[in-house]
C-alpha positions as CSV (number, residue, x, y, z in Angstrom):
1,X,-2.4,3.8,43.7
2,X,-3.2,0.7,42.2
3,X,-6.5,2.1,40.3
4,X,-4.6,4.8,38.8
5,X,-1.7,2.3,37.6
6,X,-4.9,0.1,36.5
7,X,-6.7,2.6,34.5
8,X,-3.1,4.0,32.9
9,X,-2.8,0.6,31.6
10,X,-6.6,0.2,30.6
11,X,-6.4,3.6,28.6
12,X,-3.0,2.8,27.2
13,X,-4.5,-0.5,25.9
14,X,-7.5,1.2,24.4
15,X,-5.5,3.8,22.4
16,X,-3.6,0.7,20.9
17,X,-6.6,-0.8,19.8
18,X,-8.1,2.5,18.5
19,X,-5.0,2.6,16.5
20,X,-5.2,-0.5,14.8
21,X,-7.5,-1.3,11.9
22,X,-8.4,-5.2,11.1
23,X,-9.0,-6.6,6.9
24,X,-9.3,-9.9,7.5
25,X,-6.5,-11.3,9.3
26,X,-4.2,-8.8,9.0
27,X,-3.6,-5.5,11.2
28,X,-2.5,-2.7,9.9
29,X,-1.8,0.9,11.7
30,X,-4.4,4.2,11.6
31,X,-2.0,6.5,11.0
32,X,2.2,6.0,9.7
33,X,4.8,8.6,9.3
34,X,7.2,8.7,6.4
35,X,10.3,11.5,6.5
36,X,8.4,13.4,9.1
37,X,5.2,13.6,7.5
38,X,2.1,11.6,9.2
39,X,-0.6,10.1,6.9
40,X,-3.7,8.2,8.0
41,X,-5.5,5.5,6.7
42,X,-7.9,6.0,3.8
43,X,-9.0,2.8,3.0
44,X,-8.2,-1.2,2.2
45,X,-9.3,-4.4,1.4
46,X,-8.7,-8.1,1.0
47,X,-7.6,-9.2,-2.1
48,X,-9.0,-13.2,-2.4
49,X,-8.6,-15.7,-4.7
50,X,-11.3,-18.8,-5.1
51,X,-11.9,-17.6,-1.3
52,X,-8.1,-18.0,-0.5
53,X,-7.0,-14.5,1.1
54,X,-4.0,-13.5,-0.7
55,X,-2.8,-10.1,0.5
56,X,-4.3,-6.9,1.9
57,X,-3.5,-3.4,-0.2
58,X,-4.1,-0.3,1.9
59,X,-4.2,3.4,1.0
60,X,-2.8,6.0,3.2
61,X,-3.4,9.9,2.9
62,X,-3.1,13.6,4.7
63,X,-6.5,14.1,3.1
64,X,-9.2,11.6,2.8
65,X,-10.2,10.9,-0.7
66,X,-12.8,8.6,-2.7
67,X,-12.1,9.7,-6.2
68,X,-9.7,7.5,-7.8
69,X,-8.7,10.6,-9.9
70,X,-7.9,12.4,-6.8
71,X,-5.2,10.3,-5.5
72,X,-3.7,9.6,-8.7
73,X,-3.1,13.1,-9.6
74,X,-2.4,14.3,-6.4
75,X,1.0,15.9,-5.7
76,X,0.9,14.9,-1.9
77,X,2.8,12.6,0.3
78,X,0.5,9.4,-0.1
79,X,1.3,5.8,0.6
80,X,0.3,2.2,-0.8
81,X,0.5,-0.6,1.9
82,X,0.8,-4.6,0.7
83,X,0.4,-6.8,3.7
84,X,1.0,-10.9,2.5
85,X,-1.3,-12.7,3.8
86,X,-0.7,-16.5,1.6
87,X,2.7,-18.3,1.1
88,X,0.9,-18.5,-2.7
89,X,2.3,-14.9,-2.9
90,X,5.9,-15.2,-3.6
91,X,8.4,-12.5,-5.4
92,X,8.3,-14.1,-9.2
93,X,4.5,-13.8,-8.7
94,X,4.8,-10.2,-7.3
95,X,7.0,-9.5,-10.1
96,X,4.7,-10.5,-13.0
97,X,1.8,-8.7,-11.5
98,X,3.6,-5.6,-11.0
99,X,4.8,-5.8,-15.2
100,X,1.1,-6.4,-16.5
101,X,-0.3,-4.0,-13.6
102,X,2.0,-1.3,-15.4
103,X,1.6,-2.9,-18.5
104,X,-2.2,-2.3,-18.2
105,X,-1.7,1.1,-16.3
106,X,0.1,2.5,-19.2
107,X,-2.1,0.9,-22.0
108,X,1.1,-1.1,-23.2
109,X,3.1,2.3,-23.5
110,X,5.4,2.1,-20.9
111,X,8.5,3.2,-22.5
112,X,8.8,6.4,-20.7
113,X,8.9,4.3,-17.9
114,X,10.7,0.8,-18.3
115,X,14.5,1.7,-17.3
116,X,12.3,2.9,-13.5
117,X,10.1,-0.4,-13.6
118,X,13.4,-2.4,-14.0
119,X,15.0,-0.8,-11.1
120,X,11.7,-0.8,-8.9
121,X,10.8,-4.7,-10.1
122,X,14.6,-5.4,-8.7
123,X,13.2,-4.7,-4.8
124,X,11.4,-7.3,-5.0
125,X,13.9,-10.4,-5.0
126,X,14.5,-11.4,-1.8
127,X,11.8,-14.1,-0.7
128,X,8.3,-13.3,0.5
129,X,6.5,-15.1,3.8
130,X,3.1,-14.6,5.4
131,X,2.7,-10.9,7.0
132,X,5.0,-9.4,5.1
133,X,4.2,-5.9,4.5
134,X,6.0,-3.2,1.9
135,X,4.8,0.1,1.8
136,X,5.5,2.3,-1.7
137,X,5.6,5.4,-0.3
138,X,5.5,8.8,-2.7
139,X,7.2,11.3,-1.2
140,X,5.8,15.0,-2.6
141,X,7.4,16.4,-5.3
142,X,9.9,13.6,-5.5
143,X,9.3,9.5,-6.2
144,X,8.4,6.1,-4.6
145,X,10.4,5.0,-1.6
146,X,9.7,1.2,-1.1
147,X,10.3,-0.7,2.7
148,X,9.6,-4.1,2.7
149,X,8.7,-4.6,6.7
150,X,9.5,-0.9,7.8
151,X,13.1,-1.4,6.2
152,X,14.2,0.7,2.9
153,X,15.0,-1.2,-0.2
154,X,14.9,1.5,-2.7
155,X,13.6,5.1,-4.2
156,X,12.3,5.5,-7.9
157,X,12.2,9.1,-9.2
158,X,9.0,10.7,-10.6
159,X,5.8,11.5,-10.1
160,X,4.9,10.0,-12.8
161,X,6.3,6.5,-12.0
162,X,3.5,7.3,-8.6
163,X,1.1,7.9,-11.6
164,X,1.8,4.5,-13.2
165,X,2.6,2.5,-10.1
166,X,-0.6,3.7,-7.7
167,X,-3.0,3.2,-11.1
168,X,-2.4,-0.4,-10.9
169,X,-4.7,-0.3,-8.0
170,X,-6.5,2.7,-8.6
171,X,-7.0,2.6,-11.8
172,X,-9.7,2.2,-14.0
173,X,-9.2,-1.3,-15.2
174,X,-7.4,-2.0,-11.2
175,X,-5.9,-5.5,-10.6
176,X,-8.0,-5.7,-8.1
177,X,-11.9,-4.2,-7.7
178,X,-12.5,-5.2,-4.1
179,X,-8.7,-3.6,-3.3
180,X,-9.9,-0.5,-4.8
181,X,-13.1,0.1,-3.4
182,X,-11.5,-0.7,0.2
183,X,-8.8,1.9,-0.8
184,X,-11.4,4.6,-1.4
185,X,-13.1,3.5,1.4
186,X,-16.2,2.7,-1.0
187,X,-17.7,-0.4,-2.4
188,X,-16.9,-2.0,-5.8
């Protein structure tokens, strides 16, 4: 009895760790779920400043893709995860990269688009600590839910505010090279 309760436990362990994926310092899950629909891990990376880790991005998707072009037009459920890894990162920083990341996204024409970013840059004013993780989620046919540590804090509508938003990483000119290749689960 007691090696069957022992190997229970040594299998249930295992599929934990199976489950779990490692950048750097931070763990983040194989596979999530988002209004019933289950996505796995495509890819991440480290973003680093002057060596300093300052937060991990990570791509989730039904399919596995490594064309940039792929995901961005894609009408599928598909998810963006942040994990904060420095106390460097704060909101007002978070902010002003997500307004030049669309800024740059959109080659400066974001009109189409500003009364959405306004409403989207609003989730992110409470405070931000080390391993906090929000996950912009685009939900088929529909918009951006974002959760901020597995709690909702708001939807945007459009699939072309996904377009804008997930170009700022997967873009061609991304904020972030390294964060891209990871995503696509290729080098840069």
């Amino acid at each position: 009895m007691k090696r069957i309760i022992t190997l229970t436990v040594l299998l249930l362990i295992s599929n934990l760790t199976i489950a779990q994926i490692r950048i750097g310092d931070i763990v983040v899950p194989e596979k999530v779920n988002y209004d019933g629909e289950e996505l796995s891990y495509n890819g991440g990376a480290m973003r680093k400043v002057l060596s300093f880790k300052t937060y991990a991005g990570t791509l989730y998707t039904k399919v596995k893709h490594t064309d940039d072009r792929k995901v961005l037009d894609s009408d599928e459920t598909m998810a963006i995860r942040l994990n904060i890894a420095s106390k460097k990162v704060t909101n007002e920083r978070m902010i002003k990269v997500f307004r030049k990341g669309f800024d740059d996204a959109m080659f400066g024409n974001t009109q189409s688009l500003d009364v959405r970013i306004e409403d989207f840059l609003k989730l992110f004013n409470s405070p931000m600590k080390i391993n906090d993780y929000y996950d912009l989620v685009y939900l088929k046919g529909k918009g951006v839910k974002t959760y901020k540590n597995g709690k909702e804090l708001g939807f945007i509508e459009g699939r072309d505010f996904k377009y804008a938003l997930f170009k700022i990483w997967l873009g061609n000119e991304p904020a972030c090279k390294i964060i891209k290749g990871g995503m696509l689960g290729v080098s840069e």
